[in-house]
C-alpha positions as CSV (number, residue, x, y, z in Angstrom):
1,X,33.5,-192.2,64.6
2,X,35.7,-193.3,67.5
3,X,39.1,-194.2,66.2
4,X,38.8,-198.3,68.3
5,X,38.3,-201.8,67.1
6,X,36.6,-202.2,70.7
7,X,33.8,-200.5,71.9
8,X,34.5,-197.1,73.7
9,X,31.2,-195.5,75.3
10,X,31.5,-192.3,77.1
11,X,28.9,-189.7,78.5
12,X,31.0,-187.0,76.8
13,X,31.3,-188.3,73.5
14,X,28.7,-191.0,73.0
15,X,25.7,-190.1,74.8
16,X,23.3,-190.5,71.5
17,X,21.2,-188.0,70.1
18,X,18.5,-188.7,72.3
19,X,19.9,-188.8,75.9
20,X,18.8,-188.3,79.2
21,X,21.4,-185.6,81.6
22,X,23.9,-186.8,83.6
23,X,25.0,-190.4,82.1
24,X,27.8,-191.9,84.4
25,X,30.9,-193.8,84.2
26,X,29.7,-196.4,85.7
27,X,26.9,-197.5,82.8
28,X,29.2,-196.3,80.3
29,X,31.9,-199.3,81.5
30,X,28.9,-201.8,81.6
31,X,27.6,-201.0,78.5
32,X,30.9,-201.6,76.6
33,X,31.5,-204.9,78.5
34,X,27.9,-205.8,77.6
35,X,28.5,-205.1,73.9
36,X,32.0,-206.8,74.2
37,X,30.3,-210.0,75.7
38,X,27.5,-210.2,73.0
39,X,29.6,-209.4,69.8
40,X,32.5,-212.5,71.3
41,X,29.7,-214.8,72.1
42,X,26.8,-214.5,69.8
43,X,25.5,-214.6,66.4
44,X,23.2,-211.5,64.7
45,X,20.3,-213.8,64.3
46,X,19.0,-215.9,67.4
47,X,17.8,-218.1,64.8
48,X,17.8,-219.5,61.7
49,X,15.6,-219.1,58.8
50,X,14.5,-222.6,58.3
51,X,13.4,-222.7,62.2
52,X,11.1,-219.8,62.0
53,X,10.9,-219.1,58.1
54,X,12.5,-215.6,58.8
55,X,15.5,-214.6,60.8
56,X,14.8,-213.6,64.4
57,X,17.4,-210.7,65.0
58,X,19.9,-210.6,67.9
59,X,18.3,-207.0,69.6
60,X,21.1,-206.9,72.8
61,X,23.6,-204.2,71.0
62,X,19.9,-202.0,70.5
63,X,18.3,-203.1,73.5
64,X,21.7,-202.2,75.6
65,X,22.2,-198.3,73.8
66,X,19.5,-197.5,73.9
67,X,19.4,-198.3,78.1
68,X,22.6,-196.3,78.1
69,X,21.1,-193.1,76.7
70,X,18.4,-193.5,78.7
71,X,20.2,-193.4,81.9
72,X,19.9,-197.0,83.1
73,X,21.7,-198.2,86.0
74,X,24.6,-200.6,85.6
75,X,22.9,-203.7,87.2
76,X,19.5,-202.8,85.1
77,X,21.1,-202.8,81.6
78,X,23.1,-205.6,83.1
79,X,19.8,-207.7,83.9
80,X,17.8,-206.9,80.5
81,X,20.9,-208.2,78.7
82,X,21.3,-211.7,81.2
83,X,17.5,-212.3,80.3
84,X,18.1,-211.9,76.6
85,X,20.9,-213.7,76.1
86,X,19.5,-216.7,76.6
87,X,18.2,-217.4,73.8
88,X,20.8,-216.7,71.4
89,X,22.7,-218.7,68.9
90,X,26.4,-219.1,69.8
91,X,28.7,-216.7,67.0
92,X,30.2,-219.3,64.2
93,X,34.1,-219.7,63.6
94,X,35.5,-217.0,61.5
95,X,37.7,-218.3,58.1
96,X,40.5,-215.5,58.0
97,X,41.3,-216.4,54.4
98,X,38.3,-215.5,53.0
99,X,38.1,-212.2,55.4
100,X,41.0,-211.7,53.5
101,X,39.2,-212.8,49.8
102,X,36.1,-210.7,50.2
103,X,37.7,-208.0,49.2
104,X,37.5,-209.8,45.1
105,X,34.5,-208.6,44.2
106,X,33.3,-211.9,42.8
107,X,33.8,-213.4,46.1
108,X,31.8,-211.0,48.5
109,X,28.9,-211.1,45.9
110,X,29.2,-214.7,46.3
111,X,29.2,-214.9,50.1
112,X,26.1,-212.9,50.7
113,X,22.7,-213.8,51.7
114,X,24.1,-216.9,53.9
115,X,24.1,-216.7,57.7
116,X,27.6,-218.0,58.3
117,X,29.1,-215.5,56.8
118,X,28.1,-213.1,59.4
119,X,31.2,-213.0,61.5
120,X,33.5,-213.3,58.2
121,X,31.6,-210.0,57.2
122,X,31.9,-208.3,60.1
123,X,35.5,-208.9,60.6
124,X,35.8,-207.8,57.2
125,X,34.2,-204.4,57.2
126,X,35.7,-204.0,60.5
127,X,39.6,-204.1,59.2
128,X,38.2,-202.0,55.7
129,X,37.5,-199.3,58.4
130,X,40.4,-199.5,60.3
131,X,42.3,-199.5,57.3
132,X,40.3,-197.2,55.2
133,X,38.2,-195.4,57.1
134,X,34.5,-195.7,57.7
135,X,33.8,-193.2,55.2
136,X,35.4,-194.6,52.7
137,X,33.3,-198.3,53.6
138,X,30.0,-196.6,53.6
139,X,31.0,-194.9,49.5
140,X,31.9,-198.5,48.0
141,X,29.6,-200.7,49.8
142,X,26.3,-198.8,50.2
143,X,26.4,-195.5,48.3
144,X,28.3,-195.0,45.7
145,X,26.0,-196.2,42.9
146,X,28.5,-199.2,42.4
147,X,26.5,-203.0,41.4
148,X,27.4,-203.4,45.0
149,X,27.0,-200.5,46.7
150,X,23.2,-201.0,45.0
151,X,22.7,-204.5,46.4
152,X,23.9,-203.6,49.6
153,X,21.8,-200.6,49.8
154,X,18.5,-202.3,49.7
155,X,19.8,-205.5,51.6
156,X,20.0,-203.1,54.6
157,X,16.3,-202.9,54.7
158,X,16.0,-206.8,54.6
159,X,15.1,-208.3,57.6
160,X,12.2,-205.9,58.8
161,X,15.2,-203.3,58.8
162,X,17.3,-204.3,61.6
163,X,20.4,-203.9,59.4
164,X,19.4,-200.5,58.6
165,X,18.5,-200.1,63.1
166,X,22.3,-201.7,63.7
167,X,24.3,-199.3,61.4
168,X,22.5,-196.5,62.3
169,X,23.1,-197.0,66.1
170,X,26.6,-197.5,65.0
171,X,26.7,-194.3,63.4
172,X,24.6,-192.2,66.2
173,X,27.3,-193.5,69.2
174,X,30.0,-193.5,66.5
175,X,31.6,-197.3,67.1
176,X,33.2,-198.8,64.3
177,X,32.5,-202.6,65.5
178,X,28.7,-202.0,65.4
179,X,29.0,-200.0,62.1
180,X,30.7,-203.5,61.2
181,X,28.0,-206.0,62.5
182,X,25.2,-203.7,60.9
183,X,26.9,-203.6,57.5
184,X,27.3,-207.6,58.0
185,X,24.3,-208.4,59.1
186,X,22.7,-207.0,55.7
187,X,25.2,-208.6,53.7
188,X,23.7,-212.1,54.9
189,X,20.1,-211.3,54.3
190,X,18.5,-212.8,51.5
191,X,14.7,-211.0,51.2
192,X,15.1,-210.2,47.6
193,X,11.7,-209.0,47.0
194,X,12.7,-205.6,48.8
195,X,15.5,-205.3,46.2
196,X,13.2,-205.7,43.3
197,X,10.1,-203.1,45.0
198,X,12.5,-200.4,45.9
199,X,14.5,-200.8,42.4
200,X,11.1,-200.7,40.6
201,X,10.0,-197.9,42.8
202,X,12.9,-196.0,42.0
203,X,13.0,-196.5,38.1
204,X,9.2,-195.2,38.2
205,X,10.3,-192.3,40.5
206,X,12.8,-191.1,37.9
207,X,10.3,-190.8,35.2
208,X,8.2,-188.7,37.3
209,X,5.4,-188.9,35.8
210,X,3.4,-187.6,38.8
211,X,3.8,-184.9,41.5
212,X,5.9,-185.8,44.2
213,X,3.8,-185.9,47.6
214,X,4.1,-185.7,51.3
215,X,5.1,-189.0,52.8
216,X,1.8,-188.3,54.9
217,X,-0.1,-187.8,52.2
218,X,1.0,-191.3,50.2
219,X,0.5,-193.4,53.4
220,X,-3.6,-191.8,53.5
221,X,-3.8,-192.7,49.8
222,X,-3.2,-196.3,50.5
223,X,-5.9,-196.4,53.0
224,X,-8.0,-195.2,50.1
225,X,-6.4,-197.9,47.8
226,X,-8.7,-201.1,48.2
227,X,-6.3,-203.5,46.6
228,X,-3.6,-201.9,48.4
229,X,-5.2,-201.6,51.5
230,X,-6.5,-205.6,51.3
231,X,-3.0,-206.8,49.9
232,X,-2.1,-208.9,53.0
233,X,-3.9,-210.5,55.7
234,X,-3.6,-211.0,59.8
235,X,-3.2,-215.0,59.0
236,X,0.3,-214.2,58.2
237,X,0.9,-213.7,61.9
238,X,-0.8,-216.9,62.7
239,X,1.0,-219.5,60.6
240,X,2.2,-223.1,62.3
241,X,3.5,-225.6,61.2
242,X,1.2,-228.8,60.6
243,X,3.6,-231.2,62.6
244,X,5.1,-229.7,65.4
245,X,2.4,-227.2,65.5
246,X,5.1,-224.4,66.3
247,X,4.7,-220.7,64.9
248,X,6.3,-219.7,61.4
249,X,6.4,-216.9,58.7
250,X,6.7,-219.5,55.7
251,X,4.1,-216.9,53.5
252,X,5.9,-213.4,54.5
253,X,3.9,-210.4,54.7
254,X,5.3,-208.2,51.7
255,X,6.4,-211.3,49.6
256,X,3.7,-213.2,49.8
257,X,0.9,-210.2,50.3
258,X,1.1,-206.8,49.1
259,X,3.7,-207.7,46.6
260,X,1.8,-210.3,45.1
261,X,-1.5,-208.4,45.1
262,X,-0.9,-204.8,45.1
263,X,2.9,-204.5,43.4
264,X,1.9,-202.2,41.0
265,X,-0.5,-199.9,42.8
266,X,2.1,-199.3,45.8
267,X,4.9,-199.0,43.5
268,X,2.8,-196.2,41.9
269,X,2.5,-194.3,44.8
270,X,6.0,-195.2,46.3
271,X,7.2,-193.2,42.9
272,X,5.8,-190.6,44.1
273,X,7.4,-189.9,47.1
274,X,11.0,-188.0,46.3
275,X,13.0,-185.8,47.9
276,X,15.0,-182.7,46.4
277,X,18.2,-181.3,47.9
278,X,16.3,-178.5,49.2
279,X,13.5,-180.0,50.9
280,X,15.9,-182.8,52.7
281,X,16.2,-180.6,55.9
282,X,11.9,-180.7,55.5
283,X,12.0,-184.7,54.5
284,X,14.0,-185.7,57.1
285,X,11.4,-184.5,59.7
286,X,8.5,-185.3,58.1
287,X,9.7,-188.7,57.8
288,X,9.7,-189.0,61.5
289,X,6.6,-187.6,62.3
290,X,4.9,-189.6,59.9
291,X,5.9,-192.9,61.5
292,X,5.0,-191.5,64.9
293,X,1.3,-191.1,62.5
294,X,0.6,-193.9,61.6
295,X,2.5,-196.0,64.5
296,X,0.5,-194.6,67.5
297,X,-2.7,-193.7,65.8
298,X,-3.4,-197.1,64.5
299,X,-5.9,-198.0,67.6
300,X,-9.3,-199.5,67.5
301,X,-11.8,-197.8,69.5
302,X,-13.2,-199.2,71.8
303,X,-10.2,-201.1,72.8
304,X,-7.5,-200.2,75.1
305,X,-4.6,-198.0,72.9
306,X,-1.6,-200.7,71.9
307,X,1.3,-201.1,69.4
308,X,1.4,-202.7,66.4
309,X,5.0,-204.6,66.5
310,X,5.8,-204.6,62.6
311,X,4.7,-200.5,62.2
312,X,6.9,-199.6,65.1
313,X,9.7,-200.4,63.3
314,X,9.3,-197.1,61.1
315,X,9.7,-195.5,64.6
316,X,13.0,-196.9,65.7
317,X,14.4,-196.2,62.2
318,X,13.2,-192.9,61.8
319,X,16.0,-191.9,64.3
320,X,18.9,-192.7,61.4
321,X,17.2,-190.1,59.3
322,X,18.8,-187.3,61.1
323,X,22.2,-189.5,61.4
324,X,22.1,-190.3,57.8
325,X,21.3,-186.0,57.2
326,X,24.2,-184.9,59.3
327,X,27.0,-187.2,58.1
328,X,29.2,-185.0,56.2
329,X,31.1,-187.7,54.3
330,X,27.4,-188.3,52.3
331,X,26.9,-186.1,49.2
332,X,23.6,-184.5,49.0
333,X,21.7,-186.3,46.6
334,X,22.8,-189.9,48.7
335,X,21.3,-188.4,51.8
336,X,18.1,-187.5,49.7
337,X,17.9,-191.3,48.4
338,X,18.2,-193.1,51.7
339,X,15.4,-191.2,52.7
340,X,13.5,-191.7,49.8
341,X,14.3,-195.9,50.4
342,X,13.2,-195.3,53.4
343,X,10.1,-193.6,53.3
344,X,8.9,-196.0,50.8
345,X,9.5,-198.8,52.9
346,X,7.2,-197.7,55.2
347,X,5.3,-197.3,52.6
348,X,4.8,-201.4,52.0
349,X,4.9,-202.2,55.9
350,X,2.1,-199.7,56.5
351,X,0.3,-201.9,53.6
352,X,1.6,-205.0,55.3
353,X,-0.9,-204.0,58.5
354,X,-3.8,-203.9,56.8
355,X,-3.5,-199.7,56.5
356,X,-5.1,-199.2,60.2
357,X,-7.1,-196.4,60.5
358,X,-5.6,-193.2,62.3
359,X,-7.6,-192.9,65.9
360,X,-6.2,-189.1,66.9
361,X,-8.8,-188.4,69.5
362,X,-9.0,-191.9,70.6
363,X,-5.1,-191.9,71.5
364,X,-5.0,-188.9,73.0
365,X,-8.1,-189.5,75.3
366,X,-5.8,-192.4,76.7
367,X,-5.6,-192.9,80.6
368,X,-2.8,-192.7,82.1
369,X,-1.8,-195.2,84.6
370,X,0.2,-193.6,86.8
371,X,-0.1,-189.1,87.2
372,X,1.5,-186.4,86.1
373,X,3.9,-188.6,83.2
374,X,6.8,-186.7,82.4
375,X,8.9,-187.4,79.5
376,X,11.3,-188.0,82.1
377,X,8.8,-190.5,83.7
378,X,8.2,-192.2,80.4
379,X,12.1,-192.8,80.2
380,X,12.8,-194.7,83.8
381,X,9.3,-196.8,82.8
382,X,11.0,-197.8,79.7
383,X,14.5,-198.6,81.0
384,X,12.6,-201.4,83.2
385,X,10.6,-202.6,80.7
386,X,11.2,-206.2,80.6
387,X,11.1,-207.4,76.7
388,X,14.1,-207.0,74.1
389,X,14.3,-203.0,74.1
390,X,11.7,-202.2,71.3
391,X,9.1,-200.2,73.9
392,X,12.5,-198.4,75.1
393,X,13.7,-197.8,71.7
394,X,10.4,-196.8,70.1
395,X,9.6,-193.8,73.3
396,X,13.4,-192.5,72.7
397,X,12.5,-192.2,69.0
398,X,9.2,-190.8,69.3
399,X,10.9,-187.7,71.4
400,X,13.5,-187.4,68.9
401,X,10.8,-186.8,66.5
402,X,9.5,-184.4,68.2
403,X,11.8,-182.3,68.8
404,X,12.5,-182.5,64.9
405,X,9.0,-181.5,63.8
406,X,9.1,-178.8,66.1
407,X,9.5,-175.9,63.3
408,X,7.1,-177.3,61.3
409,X,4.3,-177.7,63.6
410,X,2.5,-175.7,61.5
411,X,2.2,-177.6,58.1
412,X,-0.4,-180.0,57.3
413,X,1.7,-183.1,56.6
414,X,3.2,-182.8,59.5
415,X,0.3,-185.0,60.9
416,X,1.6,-185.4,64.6
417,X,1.6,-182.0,66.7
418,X,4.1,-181.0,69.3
419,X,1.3,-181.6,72.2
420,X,0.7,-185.5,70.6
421,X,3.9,-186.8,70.9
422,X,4.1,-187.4,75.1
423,X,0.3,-188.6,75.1
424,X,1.8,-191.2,72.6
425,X,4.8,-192.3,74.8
426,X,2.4,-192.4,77.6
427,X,0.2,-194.7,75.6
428,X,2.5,-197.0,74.7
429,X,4.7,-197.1,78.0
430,X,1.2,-198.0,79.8
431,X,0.2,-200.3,76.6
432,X,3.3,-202.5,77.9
433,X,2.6,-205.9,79.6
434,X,4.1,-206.6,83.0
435,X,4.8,-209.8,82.3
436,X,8.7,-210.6,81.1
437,X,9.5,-211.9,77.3
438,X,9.5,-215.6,77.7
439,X,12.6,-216.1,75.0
440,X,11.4,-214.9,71.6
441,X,7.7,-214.5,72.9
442,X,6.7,-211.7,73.4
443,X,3.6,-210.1,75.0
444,X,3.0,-206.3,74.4
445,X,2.3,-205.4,70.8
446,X,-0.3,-206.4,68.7
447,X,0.3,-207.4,64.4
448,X,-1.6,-206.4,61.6
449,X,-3.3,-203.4,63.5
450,X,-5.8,-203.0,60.5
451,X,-7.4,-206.1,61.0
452,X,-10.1,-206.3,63.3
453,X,-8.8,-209.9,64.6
454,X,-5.6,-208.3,66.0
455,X,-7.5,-206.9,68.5
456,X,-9.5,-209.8,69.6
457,X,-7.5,-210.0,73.1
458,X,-6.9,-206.5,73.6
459,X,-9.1,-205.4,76.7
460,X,-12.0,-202.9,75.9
461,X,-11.6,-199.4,77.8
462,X,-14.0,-199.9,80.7
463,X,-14.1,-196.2,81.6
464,X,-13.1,-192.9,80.5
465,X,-11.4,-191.9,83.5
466,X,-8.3,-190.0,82.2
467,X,-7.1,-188.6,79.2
468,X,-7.5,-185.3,77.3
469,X,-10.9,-184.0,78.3
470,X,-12.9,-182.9,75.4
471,X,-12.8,-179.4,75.6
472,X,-8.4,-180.4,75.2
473,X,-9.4,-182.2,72.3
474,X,-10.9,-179.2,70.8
475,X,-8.3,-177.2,71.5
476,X,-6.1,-179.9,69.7
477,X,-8.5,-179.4,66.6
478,X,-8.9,-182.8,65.8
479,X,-10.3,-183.8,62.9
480,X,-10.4,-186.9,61.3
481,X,-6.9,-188.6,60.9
482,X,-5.1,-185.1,61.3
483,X,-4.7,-182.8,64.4
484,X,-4.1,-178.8,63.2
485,X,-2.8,-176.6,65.4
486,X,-2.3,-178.5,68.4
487,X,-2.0,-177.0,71.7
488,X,1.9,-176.4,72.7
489,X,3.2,-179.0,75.7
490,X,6.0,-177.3,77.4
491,X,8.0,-180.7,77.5
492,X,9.5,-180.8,80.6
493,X,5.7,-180.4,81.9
494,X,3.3,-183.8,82.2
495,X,0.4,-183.9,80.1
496,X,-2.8,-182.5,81.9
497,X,-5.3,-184.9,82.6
498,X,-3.3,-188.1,82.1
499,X,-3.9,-189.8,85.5
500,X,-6.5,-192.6,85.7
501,X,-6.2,-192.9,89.6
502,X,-7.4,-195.9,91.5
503,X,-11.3,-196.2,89.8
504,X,-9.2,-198.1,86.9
505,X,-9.4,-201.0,89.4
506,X,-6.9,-203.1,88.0
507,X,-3.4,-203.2,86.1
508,X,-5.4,-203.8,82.6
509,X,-3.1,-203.3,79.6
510,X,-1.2,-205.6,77.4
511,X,-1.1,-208.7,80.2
512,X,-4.3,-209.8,79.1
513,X,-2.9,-210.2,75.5
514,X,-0.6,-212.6,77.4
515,X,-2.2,-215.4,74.9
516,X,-0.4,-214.0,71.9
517,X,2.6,-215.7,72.3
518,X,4.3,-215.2,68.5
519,X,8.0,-215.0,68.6
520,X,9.9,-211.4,68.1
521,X,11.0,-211.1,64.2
522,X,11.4,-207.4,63.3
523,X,9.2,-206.1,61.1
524,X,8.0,-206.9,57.3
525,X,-9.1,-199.0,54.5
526,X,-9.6,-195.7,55.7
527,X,-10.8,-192.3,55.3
528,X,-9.5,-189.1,54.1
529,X,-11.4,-185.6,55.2
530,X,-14.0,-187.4,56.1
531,X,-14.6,-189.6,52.9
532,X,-15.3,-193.2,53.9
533,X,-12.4,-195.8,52.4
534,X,-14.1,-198.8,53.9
535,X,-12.4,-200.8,56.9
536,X,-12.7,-204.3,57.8
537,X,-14.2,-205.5,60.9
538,X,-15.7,-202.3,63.3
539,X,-16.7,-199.4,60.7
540,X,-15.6,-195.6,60.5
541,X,-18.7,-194.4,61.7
542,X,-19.1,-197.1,64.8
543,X,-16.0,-196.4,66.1
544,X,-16.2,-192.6,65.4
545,X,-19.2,-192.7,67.9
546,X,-16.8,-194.3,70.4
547,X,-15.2,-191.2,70.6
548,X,-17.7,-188.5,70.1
549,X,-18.4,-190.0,74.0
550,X,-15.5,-188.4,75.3
């Protein structure tokens, strides 16, 4: 952790874990005046919950990192974070005395969960590190077992997880302010709920009454759960207001859905996922290529390949695994329980989607829009992509999972293969629309990727023009929702067969979704070798005929 109350960025000593070669000066200065201008001027939410029922986060300290370790220019990270500020709420007056009085305990419990306590937070944590060290910060107000070390730890998955996103980047580029605004920004979320599943998970998980499982495996046993897998509902994402007509979450997905309808039955099989001290190393990558699973495979044959918004988010957490693993101030068994948290979160937002069905072959048959797509192509596309910086943030995530599955290619849990994970940066980098975020809307992922609605403006694939060709696909030994053995992808090479060349005819993609104009807010059956779990709207055996095609 840099030793700075400022923001200090550096291609030596902050370049992420993730990181292209040859970062410069130059974006390293704009990036810390970009940070500087956003944490002076602005609030954490761009929002507030009684506008949109939920908070919508403030993404420009994510959007603007993760540009950095992607090698942006000055003037492009410069641009993205012009466009977004716009729309943000104006940072509130801070009340030194009660900076000072959050350190009673009976006055910090009562200042959380309200909004304007943000920057009284922040600039609280942020002398407790100065002072104390950030070790010592991260013991007493998220880990050490404390009544408010325990509230804190599940308020920093409140929000859809962007508390958990913020410190996480804080810890990965090692700044002090943004361990401060992430630890802050939890401390005035309110979602409750996620307190009272992960608390009843864990008491269940204790007992262990059943054999712990594979992270991979649980998520493919709610697919096969019908009350889990019919717990929520695409409505959720359509909600308005009967008077001004204007979008809201008032019902929320896991409050108001799986919670309510399938508590008991995903709190079963959350209690089942644990991790041991000596599986963590195992956990922490497994955790990570499972939300690269069930992230990119959710598709819908025969529609074009695109994101669902809310399962992404397991992506762009997945990252803090490895920073939460390696941070030597954390005793084992705390490592092993944020990952357990964790994992079981994505347990309930995999639920919250309607538990898509895993399309392997169908992703991987994607074509490409432009040839020969490096990883290093996928990373320029991405630092030009004109939204809030979740496409840039999910593609630098999905290679860092990668590269952490790599030694355990071989097991079965580990659902996504080494030759899998540039197909699915491809696929989303091309799934992007070209035109800009409009404010909060948005207009390149897709919600609730299980329900056949979702897809309703998502173009169908006209032609199979590009892709893995079949006899790759064989080689990939596909099968059902799980790919064994895939074929090795040196990755500095393209992927073979990803150009779809001019007989495309158009710039298709995500612009014609350009109707779905619900703000950004975060976050929130199936079959299993073959066994039919059921599925709403196209069936298992339709769309498996899409892709026998290929």
């Amino acid at each position: 952790m840099m030793k700075t109350q400022n923001f200090k960025i550096s291609p030596t000593e902050t370049p992420g874990l993730v990181h292209v070669p040859n970062l410069t000066l130059a974006s390293a200065k704009e990036t810390e005046l970009l940070l500087e201008e956003n944490n002076s001027r602005y609030h954490i939410f761009a929002t507030t919950e009684d506008d949109k029922g939920v908070y919508i986060h403030n993404h420009i300290v994510h959007h603007t990192l993760t540009l950095w370790a992607l090698g942006a220019r000055p003037e492009t990270i410069r641009l993205h974070q012009e466009r977004n500020a716009q729309y943000q709420r104006q940072s509130m007056v801070m009340q030194s005395w009660l900076i000072e009085d959050m350190a009673v305990p009976e006055v910090f419990t009562r200042c959380l969960g309200r909004d304007e306590n943000f920057r009284n937070f922040e600039r609280f944590f942020l002398k407790q590190i100065d002072a104390k060290g950030y070790e010592w910060v991260l013991q007493k107000y998220l880990l050490d077992g404390s009544e408010i070390a325990d509230d804190m730890l599940c308020r920093i998955y409140m929000g859809y997880v962007h508390g958990l996103i913020h410190i996480g980047l804080g810890m990965e580029f090692k700044q002090p302010l943004i361990l401060a605004e992430g630890l802050a920004q939890s401390a005035v979320h309110r979602d409750m709920w996620y307190t009272e599943y992960l608390t009843l998970a864990e008491q269940q998980a204790i007992k262990a009454e059943e054999p712990a499982l594979p992270l991979s495996t649980l998520i493919d046993m709610e697919r096969l759960d019908y009350k889990i897998r019919n717990s929520s509902s695409v409505h959720f994402h359509r909600q308005t207001r009967p008077h001004s007509g204007r979008w809201a979450m008032d019902k929320e997905i896991a409050r108001d859905g799986v919670l309510k309808n399938a508590k008991a039955e995903l709190v079963r099989l959350a209690a089942r996922y644990r991790v041991s001290p000596p599986s963590l190393k195992q956990a922490v990558a497994e955790l990570m290529n499972t939300a690269v699973y069930l992230t990119s495979t959710a598709q819908r044959p025969p529609h074009e390949c695109a994101f669902d918004f809310f399962l992404l988010h397991t992506i762009t957490t997945s990252i803090n695994a490895t920073v939460f693993a390696s941070e030597p101030s954390f005793t084992i068994a705390q490592k092993c329980r944020l990952i357990e948290y964790t994992g079981r979160v994505y347990l309930m937002t995999y639920a919250g989607m309607g538990c898509p069905q895993p399309e392997t072959a169908w992703l991987l048959s994607h074509p490409s829009k432009l040839p020969n797509q490096s990883w290093s192509t996928v990373f320029e596309r991405a630092t030009h992509h004109e939204d809030d910086g979740h496409m840039a943030k999910m593609i630098r995530c999905m290679r860092h999972a990668q590269l952490q599955s790599r030694e355990y290619d071989h097991l079965p849990e580990f659902r996504v293969k080494q030759g899998m994970f540039l197909p699915a940066a491809v696929a989303a980098i091309d799934s992007g629309s070209k035109r800009p975020m409009e404010w909060t809307r948005h207009f390149d992922f897709i919600r609730g990727a299980g329900y056949e609605e979702a897809w309703e403006k998502v173009p169908l694939r006209s032609v199979r023009t590009g892709g893995m060709t079949k006899e790759e696909l064989e080689a990939a030994k596909v099968v059902d929702h799980t790919v064994e053995g895939a074929r090795e992808v040196e990755d500095s090479k393209p992927v073979p067969g990803m150009w779809a060349g001019p007989s495309l005819g158009s710039d298709t993609g995500a612009k014609e979704r350009e109707g779905d104009v619900r703000p950004v807010i975060g976050m929130g059956g199936g079959r299993i070798n073959g066994v039919n779990a059921g599925t709403t709207g196209t069936g298992v055996s339709e769309r498996k005929s899409f892709v026998s095609k290929l």
